[in-house]
N, C-alpha and C positions, 0 to 999 in steps of 0.2 A: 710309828713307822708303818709302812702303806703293805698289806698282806695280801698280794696278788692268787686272785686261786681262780685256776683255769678246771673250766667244767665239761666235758663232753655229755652232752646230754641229748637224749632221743625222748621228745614230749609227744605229751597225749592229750587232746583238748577236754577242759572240762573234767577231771580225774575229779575224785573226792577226795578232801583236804582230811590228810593225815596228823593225828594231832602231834604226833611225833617232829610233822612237816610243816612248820608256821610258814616259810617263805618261799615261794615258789614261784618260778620263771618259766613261759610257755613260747617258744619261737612258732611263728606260721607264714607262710606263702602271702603277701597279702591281698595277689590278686585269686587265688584257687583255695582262701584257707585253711591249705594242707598242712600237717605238722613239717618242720623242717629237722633233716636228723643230722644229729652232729654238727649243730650249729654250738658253737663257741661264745661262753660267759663270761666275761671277767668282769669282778666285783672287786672293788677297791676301798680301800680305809673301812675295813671290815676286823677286830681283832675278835678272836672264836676262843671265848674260855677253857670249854670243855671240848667239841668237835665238829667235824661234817660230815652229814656223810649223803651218798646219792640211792635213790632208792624211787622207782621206778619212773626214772625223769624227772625227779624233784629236788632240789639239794636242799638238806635240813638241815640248821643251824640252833641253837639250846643256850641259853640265858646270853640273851643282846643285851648289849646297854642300852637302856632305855636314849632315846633322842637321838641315838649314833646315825648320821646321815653317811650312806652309803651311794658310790657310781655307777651303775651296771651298763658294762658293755656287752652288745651283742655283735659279733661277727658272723661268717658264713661267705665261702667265696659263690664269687658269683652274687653278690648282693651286696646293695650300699647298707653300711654299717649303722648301728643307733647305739644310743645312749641315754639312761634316766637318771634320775634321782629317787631314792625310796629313804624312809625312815624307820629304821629297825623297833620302836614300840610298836607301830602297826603291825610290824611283821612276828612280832610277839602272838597279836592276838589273830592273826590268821585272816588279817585285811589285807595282805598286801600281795596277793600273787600274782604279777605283772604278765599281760600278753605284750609281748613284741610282734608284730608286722614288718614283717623286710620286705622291701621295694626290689625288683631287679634292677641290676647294674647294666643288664644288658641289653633289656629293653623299655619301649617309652613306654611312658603309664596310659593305658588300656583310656579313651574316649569314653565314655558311658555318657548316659542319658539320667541317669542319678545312682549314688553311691547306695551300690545294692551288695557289698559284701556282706551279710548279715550276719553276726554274731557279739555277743557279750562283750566290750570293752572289757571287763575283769570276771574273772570265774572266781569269783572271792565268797558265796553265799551257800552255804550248804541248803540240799533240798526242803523247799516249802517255805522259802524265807524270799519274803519279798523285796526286792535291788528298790535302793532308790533311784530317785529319776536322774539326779545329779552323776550318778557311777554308770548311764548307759547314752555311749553314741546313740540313739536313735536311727542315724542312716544306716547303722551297721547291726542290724534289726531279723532281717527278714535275706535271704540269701535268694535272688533274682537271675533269669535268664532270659535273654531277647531273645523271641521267635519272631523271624523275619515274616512279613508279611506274604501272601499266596492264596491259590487257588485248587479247593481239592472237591471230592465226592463226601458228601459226609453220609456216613450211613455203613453199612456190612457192604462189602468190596470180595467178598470170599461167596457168589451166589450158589454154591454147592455144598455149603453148610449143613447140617441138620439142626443149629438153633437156632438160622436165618426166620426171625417173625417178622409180623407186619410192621412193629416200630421200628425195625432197625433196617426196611429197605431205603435205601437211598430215593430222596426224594428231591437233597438241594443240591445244587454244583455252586458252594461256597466261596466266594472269596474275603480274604480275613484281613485289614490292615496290621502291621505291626506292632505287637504288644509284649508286654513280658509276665511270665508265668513264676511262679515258685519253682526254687530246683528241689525242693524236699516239699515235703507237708508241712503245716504248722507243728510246731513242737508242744509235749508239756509246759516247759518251761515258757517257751515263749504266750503262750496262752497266759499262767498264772502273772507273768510279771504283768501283762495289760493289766489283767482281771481279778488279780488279787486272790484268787483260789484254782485248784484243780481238778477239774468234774472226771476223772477219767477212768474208768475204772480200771484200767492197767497203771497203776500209779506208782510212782516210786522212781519213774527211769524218765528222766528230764530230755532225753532227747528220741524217745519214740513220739510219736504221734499223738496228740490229743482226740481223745475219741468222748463219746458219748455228749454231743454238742450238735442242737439244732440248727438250724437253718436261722431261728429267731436270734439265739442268742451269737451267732456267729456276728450279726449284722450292730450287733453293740459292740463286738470285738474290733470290729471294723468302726465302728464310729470313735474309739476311743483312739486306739493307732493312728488314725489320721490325725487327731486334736495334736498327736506328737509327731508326726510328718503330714503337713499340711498339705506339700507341695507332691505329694506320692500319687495320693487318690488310692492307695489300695479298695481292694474289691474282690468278686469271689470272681472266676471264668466262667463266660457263656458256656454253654454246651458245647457250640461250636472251638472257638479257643480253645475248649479243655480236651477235645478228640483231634485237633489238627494238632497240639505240639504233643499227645499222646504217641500220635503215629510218625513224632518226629518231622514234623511238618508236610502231616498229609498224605507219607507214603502206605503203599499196600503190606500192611505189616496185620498182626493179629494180637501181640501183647504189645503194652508198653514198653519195654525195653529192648524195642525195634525187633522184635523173634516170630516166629511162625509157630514158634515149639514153644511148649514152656516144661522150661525146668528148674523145679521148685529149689534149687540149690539158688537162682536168680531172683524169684518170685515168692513172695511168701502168701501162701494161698493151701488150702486144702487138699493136696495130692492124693489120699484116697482112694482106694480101689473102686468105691460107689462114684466117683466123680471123674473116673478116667476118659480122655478123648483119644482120637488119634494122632493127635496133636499136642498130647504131653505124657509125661512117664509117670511114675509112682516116686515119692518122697516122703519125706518127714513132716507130717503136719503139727507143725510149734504149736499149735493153739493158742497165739498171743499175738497179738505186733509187736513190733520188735521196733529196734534203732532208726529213723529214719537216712535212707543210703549205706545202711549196713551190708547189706547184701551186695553193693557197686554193683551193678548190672542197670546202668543209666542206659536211654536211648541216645539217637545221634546228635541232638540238641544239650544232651547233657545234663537232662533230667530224671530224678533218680522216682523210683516207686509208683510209678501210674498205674500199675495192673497190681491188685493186692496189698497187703497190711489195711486199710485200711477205706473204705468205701466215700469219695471225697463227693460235698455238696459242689452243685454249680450255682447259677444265679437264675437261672432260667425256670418258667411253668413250665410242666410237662404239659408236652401234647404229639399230635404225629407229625412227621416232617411234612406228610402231604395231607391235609386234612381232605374226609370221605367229602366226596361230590363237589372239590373246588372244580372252576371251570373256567380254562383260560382264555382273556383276549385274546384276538388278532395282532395286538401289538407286543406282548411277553412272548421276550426270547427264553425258548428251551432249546434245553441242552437233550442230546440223547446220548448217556452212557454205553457205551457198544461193548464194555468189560460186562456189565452188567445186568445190561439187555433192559432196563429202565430210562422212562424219561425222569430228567430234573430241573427245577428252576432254576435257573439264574440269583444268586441272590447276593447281597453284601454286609457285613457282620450282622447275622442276623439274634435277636435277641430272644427268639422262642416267643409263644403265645403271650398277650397281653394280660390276660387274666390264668388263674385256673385253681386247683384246688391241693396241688403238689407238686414239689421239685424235683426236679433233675439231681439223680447222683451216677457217678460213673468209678469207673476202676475194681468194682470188685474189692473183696477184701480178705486178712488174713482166712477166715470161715469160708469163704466163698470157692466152688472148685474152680479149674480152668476155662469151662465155658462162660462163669461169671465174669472173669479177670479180662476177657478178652475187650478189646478198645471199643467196640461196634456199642456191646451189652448197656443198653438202657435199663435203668429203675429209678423208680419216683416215691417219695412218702410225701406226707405232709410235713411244712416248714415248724413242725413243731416237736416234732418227733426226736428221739434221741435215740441209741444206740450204741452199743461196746464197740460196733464195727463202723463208725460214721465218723469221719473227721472231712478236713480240709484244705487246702491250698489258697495263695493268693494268687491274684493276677492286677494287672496297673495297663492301662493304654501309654499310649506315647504319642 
């Protein structure tokens, strides 16, 4: 006889598997992969020995029949409905805890240019254990945001700064084709599932930031993702790319997360009394990175973290935007900024110096104070270099 048990459940992505908890159901948004709450379970031809019970979003169930094939429906108004199949020995050993993705009911499924929802098909592997390749979507990988194509000043836009230097005056008046950026940093996890291990020294928390990773070894991370998204091209952001969707597509802003002011309640960076601006207040210095997007405080393109947690690689050689003693044609058009009293070139995606001796990092990082964190702030190491405070993002053309 068929034992219907209705679940009200408010899930949390990625929980760690209780062993009390073999079987577990995770509902998400499938276009925004937000948790969805109170989304509605029913599991059918399910008979329960001894009990169930719910415990923080998870419903646990204790000696299944081995082989007992079970229905699970998901409901949620507002959403077209699904339904699986699972097998209760998996769910014995803590294989089988199913994400559901619900489509809206009310509206058409979102155009894209490739399937960049990026996350886990199954949150089934406790930390340090490596997924096999058979258990992960690969398109739903790396979590993507289109930044529409434009035209901005690249460089310090604020010329009455006091850590206005010579690399950060504006030199190019950029324009960028269309491309898409990472809405988070690369994670732990997603790092070790390519790579088979986790360099990070903040270790332990699968969805902060992978840090202490070159420039070298980023570019195998990259060679290896593509081998499993051919059609992607993943790649790291120019300079440029990486400071127009910083500032939300080029506007006169000063942190990443479209602000003037920074307050470390949005930002996780150094707050300090030795590192105070006028332009940001005193807070709580975590001394860590932390969750990536934890803090929600995205800019207007809806990208989380570009100012702090973590100091992100570009692709680019450093060098100056306007190298000493260029001398222009007759026939290069310049531009004269009149916000900031500089001329600039003309230029289009430009890729930084051809050769040099060190890369491009930007964003500042959890250690770093406010004047670090600001979008303008260049710094360069060498592509070999590592660091607590060095991670990265993707980006892809179109």
């Amino acid at each position: 006889m068929k034992n219907l048990i209705f679940i009200l459940l408010f899930f949390h992505a990625f929980s760690e598997i209780f062993s009390q908890s073999p079987f577990r159901v995770l509902v998400k948004d499938k276009v925004t992969n937000d948790p969805i709450a109170q989304a509605m379970v029913l599991i059918e031809e399910l008979s329960l020995p001894e009990q169930m019970t719910d415990r923080h979003g998870m419903a646990s169930y204790q000696n299944l029949p081995e082989d007992r094939k079970v229905i699970i429906h998901v409901r949620k108004k507002g959403y077209k409905p699904q339904k699986r199949e699972a097998v209760a020995n998996r769910a014995l050993k803590g294989d089988n805890n199913i994400i559901f993705y619900l489509e809206s009911a009310n509206n058409p499924k979102p155009k894209t240019n490739v399937k960049s929802n990026i996350i886990l098909n199954k949150s089934k592997y406790s930390k340090g254990r490596n997924i096999p390749e058979d258990d992960i979507d690969w398109w739903k990988f790396i979590k993507m945001k289109d930044v529409p194509g434009g035209s901005f000043f690249l460089g310090n836009v604020f010329k009455d700064e006091e850590e206005v230097k010579n690399y950060e005056q504006i030199g190019l008046y950029v324009t960028l084709q269309s491309y898409q950026i990472g809405t988070y940093e690369v994670t732990q996890e997603q790092w070790r599932i390519i790579m088979n291990y986790n360099p990070s020294h903040f270790s332990g928390c699968d969805q902060c930031p992978v840090e202490n990773v070159s420039w070298n070894e980023i570019q195998e991370f990259l060679n290896r993702l593509n081998i499993k998204c051919p059609s992607a091209n993943f790649r790291l952001p120019t300079e440029a790319e990486w400071e127009y969707a910083a500032r939300g597509g080029g506007k006169k802003v000063r942190f990443g997360n479209e602000q003037n002011f920074l307050n470390p309640s949005e930002i996780n960076v150094n707050p300090t009394e030795s590192n105070k601006r006028d332009y940001s207040v005193l807070g709580q210095y975590r001394g860590k990175t932390i969750k990536v997007g934890s803090l929600d405080s995205p800019n207007f393109l809806r990208i989380h973290d570009m100012s702090g947690n973590v100091g992100e690689w570009c692709q680019d050689w450093f060098g100056a935007y306007l190298p000493s003693g260029l001398v222009l044609s007759a026939d290069e058009t310049v531009e004269f900024n009149v916000d900031v009293g500089l001329p600039a070139i003309k230029v289009k995606n430009p890729k930084g110096p051809e050769t040099g001796t060190s890369k491009v990092v930007r964003g500042g990082a959890y250690d770093s104070g406010p004047a670090d964190a600001r979008v303008f702030k260049r710094f360069h190491l060498e592509p070999d270099r590592k660091s607590y405070n060095l991670g990265f993002r993707l980006a892809r053309s179109l």
